[in-house]
Every structure is written in structure tokens, then in C-alpha cells.
C-alpha positions as CSV (number, residue, x, y, z in Angstrom):
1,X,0.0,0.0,0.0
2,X,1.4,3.5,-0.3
3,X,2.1,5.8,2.4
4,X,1.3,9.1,3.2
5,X,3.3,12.4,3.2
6,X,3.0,16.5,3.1
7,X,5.7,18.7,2.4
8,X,5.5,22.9,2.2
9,X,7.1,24.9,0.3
10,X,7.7,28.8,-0.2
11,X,8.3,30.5,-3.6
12,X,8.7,34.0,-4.5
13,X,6.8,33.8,-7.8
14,X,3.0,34.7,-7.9
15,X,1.2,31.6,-8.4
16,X,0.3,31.5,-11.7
17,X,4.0,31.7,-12.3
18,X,4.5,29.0,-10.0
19,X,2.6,26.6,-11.3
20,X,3.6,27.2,-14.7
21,X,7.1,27.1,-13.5
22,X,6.5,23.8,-11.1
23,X,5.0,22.0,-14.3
24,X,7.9,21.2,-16.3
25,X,10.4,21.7,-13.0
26,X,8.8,18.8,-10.6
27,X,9.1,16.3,-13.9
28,X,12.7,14.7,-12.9
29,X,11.8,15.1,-9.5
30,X,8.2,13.6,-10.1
31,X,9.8,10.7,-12.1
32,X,12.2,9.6,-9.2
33,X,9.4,9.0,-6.9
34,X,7.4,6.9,-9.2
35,X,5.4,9.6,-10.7
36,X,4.2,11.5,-13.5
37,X,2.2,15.2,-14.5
38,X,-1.2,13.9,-15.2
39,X,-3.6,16.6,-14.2
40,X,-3.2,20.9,-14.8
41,X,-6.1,23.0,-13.2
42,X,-6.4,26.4,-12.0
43,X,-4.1,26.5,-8.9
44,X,-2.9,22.8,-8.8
45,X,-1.0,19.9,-10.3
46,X,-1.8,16.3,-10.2
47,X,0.2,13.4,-11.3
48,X,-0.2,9.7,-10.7
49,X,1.7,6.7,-11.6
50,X,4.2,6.8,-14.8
51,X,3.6,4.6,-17.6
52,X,5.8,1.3,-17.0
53,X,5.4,-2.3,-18.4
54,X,4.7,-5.0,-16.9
55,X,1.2,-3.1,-17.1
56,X,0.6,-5.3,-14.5
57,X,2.9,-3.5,-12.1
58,X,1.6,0.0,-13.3
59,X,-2.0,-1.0,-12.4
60,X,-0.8,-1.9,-8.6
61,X,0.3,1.2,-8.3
62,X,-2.7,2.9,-9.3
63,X,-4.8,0.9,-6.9
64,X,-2.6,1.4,-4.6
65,X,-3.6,4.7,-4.3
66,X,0.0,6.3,-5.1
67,X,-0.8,9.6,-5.9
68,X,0.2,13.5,-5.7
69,X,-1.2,17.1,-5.7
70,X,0.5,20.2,-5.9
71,X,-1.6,23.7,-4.9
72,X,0.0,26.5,-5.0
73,X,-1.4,29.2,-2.8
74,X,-1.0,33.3,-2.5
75,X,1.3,34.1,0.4
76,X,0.5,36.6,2.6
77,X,3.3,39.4,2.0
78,X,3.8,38.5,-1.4
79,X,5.3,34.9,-3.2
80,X,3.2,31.5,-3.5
81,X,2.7,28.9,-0.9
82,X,3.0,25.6,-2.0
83,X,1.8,22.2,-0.7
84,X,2.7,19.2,-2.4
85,X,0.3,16.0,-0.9
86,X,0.1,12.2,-1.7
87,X,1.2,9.2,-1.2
88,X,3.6,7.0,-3.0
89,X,5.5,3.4,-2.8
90,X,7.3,2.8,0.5
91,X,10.7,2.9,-1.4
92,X,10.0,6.1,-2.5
93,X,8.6,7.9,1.0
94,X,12.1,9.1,2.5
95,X,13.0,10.5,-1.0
96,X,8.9,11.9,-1.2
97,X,9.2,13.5,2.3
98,X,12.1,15.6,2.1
99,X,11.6,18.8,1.1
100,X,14.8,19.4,-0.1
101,X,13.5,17.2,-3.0
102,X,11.5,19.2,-4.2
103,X,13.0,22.7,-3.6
104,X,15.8,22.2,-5.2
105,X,14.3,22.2,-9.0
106,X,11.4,25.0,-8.0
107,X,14.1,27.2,-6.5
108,X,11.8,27.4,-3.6
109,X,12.4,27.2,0.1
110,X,10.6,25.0,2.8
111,X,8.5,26.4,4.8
């Protein structure tokens, strides 16, 4: 099953620049923890399980439930708040959970 994690993030983009800079910035970074872009809406990124054969091993992650969201917020004093969500592979959590992972490509710094 996949487990759980949060992390939060500060940028000092607005967040329509963010976002737009998040979605082709998080793809490595995505792509290491199992992971792909699957989802752009106003304010938020989702991505689910890359593409992988067996197919049989893609499908057990999907009903796993491994999964992420990225929302990206308005600060107040300026810059974007962002919270990336989900829950991924057990291998994968450590790498997942630390912020540092995901700061490093967005230029951003945890909050």
C-alpha cells in the first residue's frame, strides 16, 4: 500500500507563475518517486503513476492509491505557498518526504 506524506514549500513567484514554473520543473523530480504530470487545473497539479510495463505492475500502483497534488497558494506578503500532498510506494517515501527534493528544481524554500 502507499504511504502518506506532506511537504511545504515557499516561492517567490506569484502563483500563476509558479505553477507554470512547477509543471515542467517537478518532472525529474516527479519521475524519481514513481510519478508522472497527469492533471493541470487552475491553482494545482496532479500526477499519478508513470507509464511502466509490466502493465501489471503499473496497475498496482494505481490501486494502490500512489498519488500526488501540488496547490499552490498566495502568500500573505507576497510569493506562492505551495503544498505538495500524496502518497507514494514505500521505497519512495524518504526520498517523497524531504523537502529538499522538491526545492531544489522550483528554487523554492521549505516552509
Amino acid at each position: 500500500m502507499a504511504s502518506g506524506f506532506s511537504v511545504s514549500l515557499s516561492m517567490s513567484e506569484d502563483p500563476a507563475r509558479a505553477q507554470a514554473k512547477a509543471a515542467s520543473a517537478l518532472e525529474d523530480a516527479a519521475r524519481r518517486v514513481g510519478l508522472r504530470l497527469t492533471k493541470r487545473e487552475a491553482g494545482e497539479l496532479g500526477y499519478r503513476p508513470r507509464v511502466q510495463f509490466p502493465f501489471l505492475l503499473m496497475l498496482w500502483h494505481y490501486l494502490s492509491g500512489e498519488r500526488m497534488s501540488v496547490r499552490f497558494e498566495a502568500a500573505t506578503g507576497g510569493g506562492t505557498s505551495v503544498t505538495l500532498s500524496g502518497a507514494v510506494a514505500s521505497a519512495a517515501l524518504p526520498l517523497a518526504s524531504d523537502p529538499d527534493h522538491w526545492a531544489e528544481p522550483l528554487g523554492a524554500s521549505p516552509s
